[in-house]
C-alpha positions, -999 to 999 in steps of 0.1 A, spaced: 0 0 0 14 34 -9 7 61 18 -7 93 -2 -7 125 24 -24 161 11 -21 186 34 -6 220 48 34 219 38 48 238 73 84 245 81 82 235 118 100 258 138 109 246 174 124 261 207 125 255 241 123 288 267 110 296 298 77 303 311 83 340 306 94 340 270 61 339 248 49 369 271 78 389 266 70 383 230 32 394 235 15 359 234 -2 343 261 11 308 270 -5 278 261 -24 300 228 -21 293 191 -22 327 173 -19 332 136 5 361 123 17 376 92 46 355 73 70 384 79 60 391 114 67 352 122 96 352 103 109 383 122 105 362 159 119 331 145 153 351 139 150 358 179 144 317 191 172 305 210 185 277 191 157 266 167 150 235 156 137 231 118 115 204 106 93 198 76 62 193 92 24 195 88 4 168 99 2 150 65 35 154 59 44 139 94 29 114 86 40 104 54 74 107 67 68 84 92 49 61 72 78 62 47 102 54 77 79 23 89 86 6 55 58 20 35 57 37 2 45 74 8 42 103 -17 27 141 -5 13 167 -20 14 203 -3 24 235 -14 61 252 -3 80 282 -14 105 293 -39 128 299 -8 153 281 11 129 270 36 108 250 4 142 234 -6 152 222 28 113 208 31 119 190 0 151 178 9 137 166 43 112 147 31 127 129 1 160 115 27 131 100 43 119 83 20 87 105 9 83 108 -28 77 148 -26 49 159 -49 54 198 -42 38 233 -60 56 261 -53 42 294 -48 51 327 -50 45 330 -12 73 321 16 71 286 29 47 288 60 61 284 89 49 268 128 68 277 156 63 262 191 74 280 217 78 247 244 85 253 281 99 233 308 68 219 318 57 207 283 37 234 276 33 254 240 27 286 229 19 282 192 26 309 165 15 304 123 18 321 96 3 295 66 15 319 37 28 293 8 6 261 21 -30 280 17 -15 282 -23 -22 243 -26 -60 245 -34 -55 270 -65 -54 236 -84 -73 208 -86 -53 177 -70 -32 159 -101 -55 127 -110 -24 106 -109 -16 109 -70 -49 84 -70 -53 49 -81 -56 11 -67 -32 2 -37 -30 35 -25 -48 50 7 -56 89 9 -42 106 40 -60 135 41 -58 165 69 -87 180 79 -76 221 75 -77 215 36 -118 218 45 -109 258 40 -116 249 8 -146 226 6 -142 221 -35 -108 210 -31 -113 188 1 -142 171 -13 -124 169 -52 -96 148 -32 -125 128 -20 -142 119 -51 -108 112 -73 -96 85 -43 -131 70 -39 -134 66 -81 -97 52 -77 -113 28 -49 -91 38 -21 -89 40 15 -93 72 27 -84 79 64 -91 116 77 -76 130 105 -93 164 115 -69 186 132 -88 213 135 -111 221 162 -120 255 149 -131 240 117 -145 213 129 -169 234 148 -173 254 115 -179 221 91 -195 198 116 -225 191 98 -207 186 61 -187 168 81 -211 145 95 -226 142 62 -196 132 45 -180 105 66 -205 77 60 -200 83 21 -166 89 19 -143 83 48 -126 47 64 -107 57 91 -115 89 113 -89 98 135 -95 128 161 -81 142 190 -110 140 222 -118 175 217 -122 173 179 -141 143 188 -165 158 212 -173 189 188 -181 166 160 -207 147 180 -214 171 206 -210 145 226 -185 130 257 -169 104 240 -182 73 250 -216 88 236 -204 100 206 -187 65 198 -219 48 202 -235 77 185 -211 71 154 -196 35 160 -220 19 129 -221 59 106 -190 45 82 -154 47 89 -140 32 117 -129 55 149 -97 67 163 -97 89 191 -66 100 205 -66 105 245 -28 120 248 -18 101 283 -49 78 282 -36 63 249 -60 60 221 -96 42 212 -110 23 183 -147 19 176 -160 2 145 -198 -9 146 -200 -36 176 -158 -35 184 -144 -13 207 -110 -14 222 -92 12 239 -53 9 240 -32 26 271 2 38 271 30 42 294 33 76 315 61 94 300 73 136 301 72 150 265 103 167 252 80 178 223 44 171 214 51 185 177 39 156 152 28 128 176 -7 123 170 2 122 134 29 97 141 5 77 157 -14 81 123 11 69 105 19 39 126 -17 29 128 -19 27 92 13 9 86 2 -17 114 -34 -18 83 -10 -25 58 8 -49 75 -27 -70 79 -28 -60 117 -58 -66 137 -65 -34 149 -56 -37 185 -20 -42 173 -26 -10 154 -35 9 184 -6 -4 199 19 3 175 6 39 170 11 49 205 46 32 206 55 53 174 38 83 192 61 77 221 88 76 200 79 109 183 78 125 223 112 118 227 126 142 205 116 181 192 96 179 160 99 149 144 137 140 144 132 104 153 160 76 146 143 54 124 160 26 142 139 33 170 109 33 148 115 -1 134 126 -17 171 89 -1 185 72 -20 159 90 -50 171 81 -47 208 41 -45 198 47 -82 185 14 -103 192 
């Protein structure tokens, strides 16, 4: 199975301060706020030591995917800059066959601000990603023995999103949507709701994605949902994760550990998820390898994980 991801191309921009920093800077901790490109890019200069990463959550995962064995290929939209040929670069030593437009805009950038106590202040400035939906998709990114990795801020534009949709279901793939959002998510719920019987496999959400979708706590909104279409996966950070797919539910725990960096790990546990499918894995084993590959993904800021740990976690989720 070849792993496609369409999504937001980000420059992740990390750096660990202290609990006064982000107010010095004029952002509350613990906030997300979206700036200008050239305001972001000003603060980056002023990080102490920054750590770069090609991220967004599509292309986290594809690179994870990629480093799990899988074929991946993704699709998102990057600069004419030195940021967009580092991205590119990133990505294709991991193994991601790098399907990227460029834009006139700057790359975009996401910079977290992490403290010692594991919490983020998050600052982004989209610029060159939002470029990806002037296109329609390329046809040949679809076809048999493929799955569709598709991130839920592309529903921005609702003619792309739901363009992706139509050319992988004609193709007769997979399609696993993870919906990242909660602001939109609150904005699209009932397109949302409406598309996921007709279109979508695998749902993957964080709780409080999960709970605006259904308006629901979560064990309601699973049996609310558990028989709509796709199968369920609910992310519960330190209470591990959930699957729910008509009459089957499991939930899957993980060990109490102290992030150095939450950047990319719910879309590592995505990816490892997935690969566990394409391996043939029941899905308890799935669960289970996608919170070992999420712990993995803690470990380190952004997503600089030695693929020989990724390949010994799969290992220690043996049946």
């Amino acid at each position: 199975m070849e792993f496609v991801g369409i999504g937001n191309a980000l420059m992740d921009v990390i750096a660990f301060v202290d609990e006064d920093f982000a107010p010095s800077l004029g952002f509350h901790n613990n906030s997300t706020t979206h700036l200008e490109h050239d305001v972001l890019a000003g603060l980056v200069g002023r990080l102490p030591l920054p750590a770069y990463s090609a991220g967004g959550g599509a292309a986290n995962a594809a690179r994870v995917a990629a480093l799990l064995g899988l074929e991946a290929c993704y699709y998102g939209a990057v600069g004419e800059d030195e940021h967009g040929r580092l991205y590119r670069e990133e990505l294709e030593s991991a193994g991601v066959r790098a399907r990227l437009v460029t834009s006139p805009h700057p790359t975009g950038l996401y910079c977290a601000l992490v403290r010692p106590d594991g919490g983020r202040s998050l600052l982004v400035a989209p610029s060159a990603a939002l470029d990806l939906v002037l296109s329609p998709p390329p046809p040949d990114l679809f076809g048999e023995g493929k799955l569709l990795y598709l991130e839920g801020f592309l529903l921005r534009d609702r003619a792309f999103f739901v363009s992706c949709l139509d050319l992988a279901r004609d193709a007769g793939m997979p399609i696993a949507l993870d919906l990242g959002s909660l602001a939109l998510v609150r904005r699209e719920r009932e397109f949302l709701l409406a598309s996921l019987e007709d279109y979508v496999d695998y749902l993957f959400a964080n709780e409080d994605e999960f709970c605006a979708l259904t308006t629901l706590p979560v064990a309601e909104g699973v049996e609310l949902l558990a028989d709509a279409g796709p199968a369920l996966i609910v992310k519960l950070a330190e209470r591990g994760a959930l699957y729910a797919k008509g009459g089957l539910f499991i939930q899957s725990p993980v060990r109490v550990q102290r992030p150095v960096d939450e950047t990319g790990a719910g879309d590592a546990f995505a990816a490892g998820f997935l690969a566990g499918l394409a391996r043939g894995y029941p899905p308890e084993r799935c669960l289970r390898l996608g919170n070992r590959i999420a712990e993995e993904a803690l470990r380190v800021p952004g997503l600089a994980i030695d693929p020989a740990r990724l390949l010994r976690a799969e290992t220690s989720v043996a049946p």
